[in-house]
N, C-alpha and C positions, 0 to 999 in steps of 0.2 A: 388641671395639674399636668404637667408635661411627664412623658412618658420615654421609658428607657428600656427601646427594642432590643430582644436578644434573639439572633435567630442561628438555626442553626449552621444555613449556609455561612459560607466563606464571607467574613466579615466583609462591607461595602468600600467601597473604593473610593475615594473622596477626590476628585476632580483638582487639577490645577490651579485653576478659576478659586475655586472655593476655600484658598489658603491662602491668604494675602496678609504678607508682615504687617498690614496695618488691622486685621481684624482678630493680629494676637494670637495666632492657634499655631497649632503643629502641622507642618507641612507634609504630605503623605501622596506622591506621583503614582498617576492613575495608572502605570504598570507597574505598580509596588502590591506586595502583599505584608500583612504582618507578619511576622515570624511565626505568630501560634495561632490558636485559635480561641484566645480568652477571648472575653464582649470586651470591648475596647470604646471610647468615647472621646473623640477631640475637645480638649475642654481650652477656655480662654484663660490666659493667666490670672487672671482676677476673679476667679471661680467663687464664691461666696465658701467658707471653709463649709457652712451647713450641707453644700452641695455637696464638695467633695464629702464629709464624710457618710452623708447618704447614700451615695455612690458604692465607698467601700464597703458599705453593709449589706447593700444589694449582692456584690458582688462575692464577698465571702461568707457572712453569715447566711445567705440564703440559699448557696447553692453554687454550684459548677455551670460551664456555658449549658445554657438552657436547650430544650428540647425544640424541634419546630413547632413554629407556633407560640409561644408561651412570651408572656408580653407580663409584666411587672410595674403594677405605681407607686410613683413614691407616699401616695398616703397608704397603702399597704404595711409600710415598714414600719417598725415597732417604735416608740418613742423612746423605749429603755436602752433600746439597741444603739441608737444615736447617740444619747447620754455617755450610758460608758464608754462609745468611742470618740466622744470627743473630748471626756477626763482624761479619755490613754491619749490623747493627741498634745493635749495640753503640758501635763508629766512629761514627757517625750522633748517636748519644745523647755521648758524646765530646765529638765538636765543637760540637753545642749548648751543652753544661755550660762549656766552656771559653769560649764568647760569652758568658753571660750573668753569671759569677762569675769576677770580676778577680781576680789573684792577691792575696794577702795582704801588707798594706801597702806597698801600691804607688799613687800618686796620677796616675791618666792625666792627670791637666792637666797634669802638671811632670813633666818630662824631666831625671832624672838625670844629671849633668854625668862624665865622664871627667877625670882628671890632665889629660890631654895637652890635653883641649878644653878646659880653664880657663886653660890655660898659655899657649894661642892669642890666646884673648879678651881678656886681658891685655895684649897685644903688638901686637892693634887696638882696638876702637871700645869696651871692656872695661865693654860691656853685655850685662845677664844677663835673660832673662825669661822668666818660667813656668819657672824652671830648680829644681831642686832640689840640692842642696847635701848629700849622704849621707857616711856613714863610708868609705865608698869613696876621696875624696879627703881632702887634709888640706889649711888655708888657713893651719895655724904660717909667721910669719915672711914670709907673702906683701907682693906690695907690691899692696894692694887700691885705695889711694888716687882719689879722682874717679871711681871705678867705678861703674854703676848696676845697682842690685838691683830689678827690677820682679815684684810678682807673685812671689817666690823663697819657697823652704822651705830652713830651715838644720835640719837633724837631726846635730847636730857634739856630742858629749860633751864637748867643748874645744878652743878656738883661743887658742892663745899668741903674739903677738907678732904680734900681724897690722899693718896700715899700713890701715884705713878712713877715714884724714883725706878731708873734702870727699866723702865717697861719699854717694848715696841710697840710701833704704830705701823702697818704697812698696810698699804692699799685701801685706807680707811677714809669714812666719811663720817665729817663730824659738824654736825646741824648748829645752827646758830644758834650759841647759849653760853652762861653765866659759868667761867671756871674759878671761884673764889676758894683765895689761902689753900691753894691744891698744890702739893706737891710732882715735877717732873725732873727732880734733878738728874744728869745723867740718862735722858730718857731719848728714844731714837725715833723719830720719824720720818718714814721714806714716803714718798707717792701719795701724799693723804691730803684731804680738801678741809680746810676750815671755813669755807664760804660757801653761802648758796647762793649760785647764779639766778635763779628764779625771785629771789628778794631784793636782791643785794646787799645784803649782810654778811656780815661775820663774827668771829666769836667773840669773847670779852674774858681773857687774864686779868683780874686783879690781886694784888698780894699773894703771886704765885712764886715758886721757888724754879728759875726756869735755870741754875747754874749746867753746865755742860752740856747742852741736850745739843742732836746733833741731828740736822733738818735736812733733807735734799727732796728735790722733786716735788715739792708741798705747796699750794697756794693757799696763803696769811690775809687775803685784801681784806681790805678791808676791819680787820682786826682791832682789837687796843689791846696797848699792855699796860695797866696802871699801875703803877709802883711796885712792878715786878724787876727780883733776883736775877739777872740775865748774865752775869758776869762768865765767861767763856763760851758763850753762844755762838753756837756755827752753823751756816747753811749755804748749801748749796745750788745753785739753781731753782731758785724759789721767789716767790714773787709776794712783795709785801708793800701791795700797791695799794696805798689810801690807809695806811696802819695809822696810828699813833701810836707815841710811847711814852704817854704822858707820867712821870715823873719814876718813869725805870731808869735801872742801873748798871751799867757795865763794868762795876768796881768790884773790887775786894780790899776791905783793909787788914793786910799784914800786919800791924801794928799800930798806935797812935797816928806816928808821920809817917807809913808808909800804905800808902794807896795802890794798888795797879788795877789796872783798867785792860781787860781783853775780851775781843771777839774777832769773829773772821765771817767774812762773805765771798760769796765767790758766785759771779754771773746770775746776781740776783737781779730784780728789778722794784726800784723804792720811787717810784711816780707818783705824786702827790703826797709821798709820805711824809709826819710829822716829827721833826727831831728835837724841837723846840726847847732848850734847855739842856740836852742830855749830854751826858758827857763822854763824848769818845775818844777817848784821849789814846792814844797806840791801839786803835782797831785795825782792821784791814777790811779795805772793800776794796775786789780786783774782777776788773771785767762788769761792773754793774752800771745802774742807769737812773739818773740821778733825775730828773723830769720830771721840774715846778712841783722841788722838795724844799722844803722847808728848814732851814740851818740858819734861825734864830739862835743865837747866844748859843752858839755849840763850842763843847771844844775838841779842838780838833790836833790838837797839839800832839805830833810824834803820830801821827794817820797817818796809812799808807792808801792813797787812792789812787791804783796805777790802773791805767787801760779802760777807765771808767768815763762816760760820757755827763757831764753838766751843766749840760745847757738849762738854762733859766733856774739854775738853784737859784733859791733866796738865801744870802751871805750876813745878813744884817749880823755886824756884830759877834761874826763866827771867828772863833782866834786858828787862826793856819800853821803856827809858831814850830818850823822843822815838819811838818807836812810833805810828805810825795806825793804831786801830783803829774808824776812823768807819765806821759804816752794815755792821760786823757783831755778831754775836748772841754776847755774853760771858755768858752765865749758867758759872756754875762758876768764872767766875776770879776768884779771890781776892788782893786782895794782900797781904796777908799773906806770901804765901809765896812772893815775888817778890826777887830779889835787887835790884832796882832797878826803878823807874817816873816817873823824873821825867822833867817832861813829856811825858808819855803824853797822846794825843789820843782823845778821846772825842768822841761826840754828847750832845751834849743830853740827848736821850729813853734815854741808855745812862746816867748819872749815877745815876740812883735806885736801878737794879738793880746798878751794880757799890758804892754806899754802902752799901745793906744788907750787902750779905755781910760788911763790915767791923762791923755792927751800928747803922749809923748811919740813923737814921730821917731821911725827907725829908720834911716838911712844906711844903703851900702857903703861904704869907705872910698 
């Protein structure tokens, strides 16, 4: 058994030579002294831990630097003495690891909400922040209305019948899942995600009540709206790329015969979005970007689409009928293949390029 001198002269001075980065140890120049006088021991990184805590038991449970002469083995030393210092070593190591690695998917900024505390908050000032929103509670059928969501995570696989009229959304993330017959009329959403980039999902409105809600700063991709209420929906800079809006509505009926139709967009982006059917009949989209979107059987009659880019929309069948399309980029639209175009507004400088595609050459005079 190897042996662990303590003497009491001036600890020994370890040669140049005999500390070389490749044999791992601590460097210690043969005109150096140590600072004190504890027994001191150059160990190699890779110490076996039984050693090191051998070592530390020698060294404090047995006593202070030794006397001369007095020399120490390690089977001398107590087996219990070991034991408890390598449970304290272990605990020790424990409580590090549990500081520096947070449990798995748990988000320390947002404080998981209770039943009973949602139920509270409700009943007063029924503001939520930095709050997290888990399967743990359920929000079916709640009366959410004029609530404010600040900063919130919704991780809900489905909320049926919720009541979000006039509520806010700011700064929020909302995990892909099922919004069915929920209520949003009048509800605001600023700065908030309905998509997870790590899946590529987004969420699902069906038979939702989406009149007036008023969007800016939000990413939709990937979304659907299925036969959702949308009539005065407005957003701003927002991105609703890969949506569908499979058999939603941007009407109101005032009466028997009178229908109207309104929304407004502004410097959105609808790239691969699906319109298929819907009727947009006096919407506005100003400044947005229209990229291998889908305007099957749309109508589009009395639209205003100024400043908006449309290259490679799909027109099959889209009625244009009193349409502004001044001061955006029509390559690809043909009409030919338009159910209707009269009075359609163009620019100027858009005349030569939407007459060719019909084969009509333009000549200067």
């Amino acid at each position: 058994m190897a042996e662990l001198e303590m003497l009491a002269d001036p600890p020994g001075r370890i040669p140049d030579q005999a500390a070389r980065p490749h044999h791992r140890m601590e460097r210690v120049h043969a005109d150096e002294y140590p600072l004190d006088l504890e027994p001191r021991l150059v160990q190699a990184a890779s110490e076996p831990l039984d050693d090191i805590l051998q070592r530390h038991v020698a060294q404090t449970a047995l006593g202070q630097p030794s006397v001369e002469g007095r020399r120490i083995h390690r089977h001398e030393l107590r087996t219990s003495d070991t034991r408890r210092a390598k449970d304290s070593y272990n605990r020790s190591e424990d409580r590090t690891y549990s500081k520096v690695t947070p449990m798995a998917n748990t988000d320390p900024t947002h404080k998981p909400v209770r039943q009973d505390e949602l139920n509270t908050a409700l009943e007063t000032n029924r503001l939520f922040d930095a709050v997290a929103f888990t399967p743990a509670v359920t929000l079916d059928e709640l009366d959410l209305a004029e609530c404010r969501f600040i900063n919130c995570v919704f991780d809900l696989s489905s909320v049926r019948g919720a009541d979000f009229s006039g509520a806010l959304f700011k700064g929020c993330r909302i995990s892909p899942g099922r919004f069915a017959s929920c209520k949003l009329a009048g509800a605001r959403v600023h700065d908030s995600s309905f998509f997870d980039a790590d899946r590529k999902k987004g969420c699902t409105f069906a038979f939702c009540d989406l009149r007036g809600v008023e969007a800016e700063k939000c990413n939709f991709a990937v979304n659907s709206f299925e036969r959702c209420d949308m009539y005065d929906f407005g957003a701003r800079e927002c991105s609703f790329r890969g949506v569908r809006f499979h058999g939603s509505t941007f009407t109101k009926a005032i009466s028997k015969r009178v229908i109207v139709t309104r929304a407004r967009f502004e410097a959105c982006n609808f790239a691969f979005t699906d319109f298929s059917g819907v009727s947009l009949e006096s919407c506005e989209f100003r400044t947005c970007r229209f990229l291998d979107t889908a305007l099957f059987d749309v109508n589009l009659t009395d639209a205003v689409l100024r400043d908006c880019s449309l290259e490679k929309a799909e027109w099959e069948r889209a009625n244009l009928t009193r349409a502004d399309l001044r001061g955006s980029t029509i390559s690809g639209l043909n009409l030919a293949v338009l159910s209707g175009y009269a009075g359609l507004m163009i620019g100027e400088s858009q005349q030569t390029e939407l007459l060719e595609r019909l084969g009509v050459s333009v000549n200067p005079d």
